[in-house]
N, C-alpha and C positions, 0 to 999 in steps of 0.2 A: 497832491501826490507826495510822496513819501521819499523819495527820493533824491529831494534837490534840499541844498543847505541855506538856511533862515533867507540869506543874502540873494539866493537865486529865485527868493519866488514874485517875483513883478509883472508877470505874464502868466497866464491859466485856458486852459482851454475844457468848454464845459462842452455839454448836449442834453437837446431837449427832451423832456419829458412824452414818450410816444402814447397813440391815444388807446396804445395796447396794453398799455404797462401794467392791469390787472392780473397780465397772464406772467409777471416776471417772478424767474427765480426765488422759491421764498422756504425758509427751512431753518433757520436758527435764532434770528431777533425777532421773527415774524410769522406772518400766515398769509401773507399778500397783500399786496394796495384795496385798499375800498374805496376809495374816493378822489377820480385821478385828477378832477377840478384842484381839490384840496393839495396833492401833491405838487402841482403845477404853483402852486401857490408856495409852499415849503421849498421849491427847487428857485421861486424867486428869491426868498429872501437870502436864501445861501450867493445867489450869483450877487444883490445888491451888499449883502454885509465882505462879498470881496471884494466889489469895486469900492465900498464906503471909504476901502483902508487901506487903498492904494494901488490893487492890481488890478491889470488892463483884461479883461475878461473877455473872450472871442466864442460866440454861443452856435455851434453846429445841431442844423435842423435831424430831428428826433425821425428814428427810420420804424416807423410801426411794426416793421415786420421783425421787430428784434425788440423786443418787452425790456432788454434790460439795457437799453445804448445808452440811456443817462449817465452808469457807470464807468466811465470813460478811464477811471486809473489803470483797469486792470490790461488797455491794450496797447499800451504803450509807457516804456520806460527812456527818460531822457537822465541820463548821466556825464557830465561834461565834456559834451561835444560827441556826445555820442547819443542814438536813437536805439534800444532795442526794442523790436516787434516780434513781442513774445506768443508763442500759440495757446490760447486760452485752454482754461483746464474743462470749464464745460463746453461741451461742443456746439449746441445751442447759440453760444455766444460767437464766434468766429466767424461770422459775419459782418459783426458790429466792426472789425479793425482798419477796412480799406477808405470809406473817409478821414476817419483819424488819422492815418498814413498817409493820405496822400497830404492835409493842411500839415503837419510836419515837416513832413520834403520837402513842401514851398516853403514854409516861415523859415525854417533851420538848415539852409540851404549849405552852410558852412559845416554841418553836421555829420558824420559818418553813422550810415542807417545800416543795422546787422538784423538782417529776417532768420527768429529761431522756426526751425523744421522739425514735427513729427519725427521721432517718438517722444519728443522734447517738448513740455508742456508746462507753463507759469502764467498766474494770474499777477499783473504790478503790484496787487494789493499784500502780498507774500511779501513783501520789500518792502526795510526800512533803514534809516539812514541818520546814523548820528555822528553829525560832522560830517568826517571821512571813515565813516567804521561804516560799516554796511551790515545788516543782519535779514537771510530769508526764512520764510516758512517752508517748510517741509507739509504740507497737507494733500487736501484730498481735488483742489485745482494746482498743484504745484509739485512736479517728480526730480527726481534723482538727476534725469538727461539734463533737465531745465534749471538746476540749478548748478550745472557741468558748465553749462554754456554760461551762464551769469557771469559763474566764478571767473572762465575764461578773459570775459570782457574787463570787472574788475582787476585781479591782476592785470592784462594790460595798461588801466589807468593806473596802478601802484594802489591799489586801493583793498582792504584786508576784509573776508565776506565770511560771516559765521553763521550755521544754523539754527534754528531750533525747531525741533519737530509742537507743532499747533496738533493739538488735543481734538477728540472728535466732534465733541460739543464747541469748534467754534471752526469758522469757515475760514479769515485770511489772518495773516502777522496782522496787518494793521486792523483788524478788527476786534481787535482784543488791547490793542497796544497804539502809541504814539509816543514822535516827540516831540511835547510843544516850544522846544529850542531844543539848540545843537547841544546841550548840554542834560539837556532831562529826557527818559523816557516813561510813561505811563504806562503804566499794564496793573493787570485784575488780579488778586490773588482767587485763587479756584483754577486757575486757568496757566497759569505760570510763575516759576521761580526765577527771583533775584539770579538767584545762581543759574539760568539757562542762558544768560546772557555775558557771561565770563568775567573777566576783568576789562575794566571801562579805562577809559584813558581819565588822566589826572583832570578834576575839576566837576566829572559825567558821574551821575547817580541814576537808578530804577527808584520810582516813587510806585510802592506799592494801594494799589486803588481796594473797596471791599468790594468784594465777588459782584452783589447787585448792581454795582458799579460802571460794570463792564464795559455796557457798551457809549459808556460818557468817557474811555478812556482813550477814545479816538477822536482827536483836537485835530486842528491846521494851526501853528505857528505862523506869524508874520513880523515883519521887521515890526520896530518900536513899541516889543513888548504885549502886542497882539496876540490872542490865541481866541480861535472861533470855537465854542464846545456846542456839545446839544443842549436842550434843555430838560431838565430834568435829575440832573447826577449834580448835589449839593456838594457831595465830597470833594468831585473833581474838580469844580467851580470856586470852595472854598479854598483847596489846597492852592490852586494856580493863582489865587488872589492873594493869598497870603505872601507868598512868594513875589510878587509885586505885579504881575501879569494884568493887565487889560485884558478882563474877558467878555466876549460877545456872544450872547447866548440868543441860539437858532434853535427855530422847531421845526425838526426830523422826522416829526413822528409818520408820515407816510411814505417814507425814505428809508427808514428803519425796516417797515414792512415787506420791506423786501428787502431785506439782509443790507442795506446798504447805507455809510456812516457818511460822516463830514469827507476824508479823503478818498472815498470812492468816485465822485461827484467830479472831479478836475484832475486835470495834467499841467502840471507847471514846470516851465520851460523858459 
């Protein structure tokens, strides 16, 4: 998840692969799952390259009657010490949130949980988070109300929220973008400017990715220099290596097919 800084991510909360997931969501990296054996197999190695490297990984059983529950970022956002349960932007999906929500309540019992209400609508994957800067998407699961109510909570933590409006040819913020630390953010060029993300605090650079790039520019960071990519984006792999980065390179590819990257997959908490 996008949301929590390098430090906080030592706990994750995944979901399993349903044995419906041919019929999920699929419109921009893809055209659908083919092969949900093979997916089940790609959502393993993602859950084992998070426990390889340190985080404690809690796996909620897959609810068939919701094709896309594996993606668990987008129904809940955890920002320090606080839970929001955001109302998903496809409607389709808004079933998947009430286990999610309820293993929160119990794990983060110290937490203050804020349920956003209709006409107010956000996907977590719209959210992203460098350091203490917060940046959401503006798109076609994420509106105006939704990100009234974000802003809301942020100011309360002191915490400063910018937009940028996500182009039609791409579905969330972080599916276009990452940060594989609190100090870099990746993103595509075709898809987004340097300059839509404003002035960065001292230290914080945009590493501009090429366009085909795209969807390798959505990593997971982890402490000691970790960063999980997909495989397949040479660019983004080389650039984070060069940079001194440990990278771990996973195959997406039936996770892709249905629009869904490395931070779609988990909630970290």
């Amino acid at each position: 998840m996008a949301t929590v800084r390098l430090d906080q991510k030592s706990r994750a909360l995944v979901r399993g692969v349903p044995d419906s997931y041919s019929r999920a969501l699929a419109k921009f990296f893809g055209n659908g799952p083919t092969d949900i054996n093979l997916a089940k197999k790609h959502h393993l190695g993602y859950v084992e390259a998070l426990m390889k490297n340190g985080v404690e990984v809690t796996i909620l059983d897959a609810d068939n009657n919701h094709p896309d529950c594996m993606f668990v970022e987008d129904q809940a956002v955890v920002i320090d010490g606080h839970v929001l349960l955001p109302v998903p932007g496809h409607e389709s999906r808004r079933g998947e949130q009430p286990p999610i929500a309820e293993f929160l309540s119990d794990e983060l019992q110290g937490h203050q949980i804020c349920k956003m209400e209709p006409p107010a609508m956000m996907d977590g994957g719209d959210i992203l988070r460098l350091g203490d800067l917060f940046f959401v998407g503006r798109s076609t699961r994420t509106n105006d109300a939704g990100i009234s109510e974000l802003k809301d909570l942020l100011d309360h933590l002191g915490h400063e929220l910018r937009v940028v409006d996500i182009p039609p040819h791409a579905l969330h913020l972080t599916s276009i973008c990452s940060t594989p630390s609190d100090q870099i953010i990746l993103a595509p060029k075709g898809y987004i400017e340097v300059e839509d993300f404003g002035e960065l605090p001292k230290g914080c650079e945009v590493i501009m990715m090429p366009e085909e790039e795209v969807y390798g520019c959505n990593t997971i960071g982890l402490p000691g220099n970790v960063v999980l990519v997909a495989e397949g984006y040479p660019t983004v792999t080389k650039t984070l290596e060069d940079r001194g980065f440990d990278c771990v390179v996973i195959d997406m590819g039936q996770i892709r097919a249905a629009d869904g990257s490395l931070t779609c997959c988990s909630i970290f908490y």
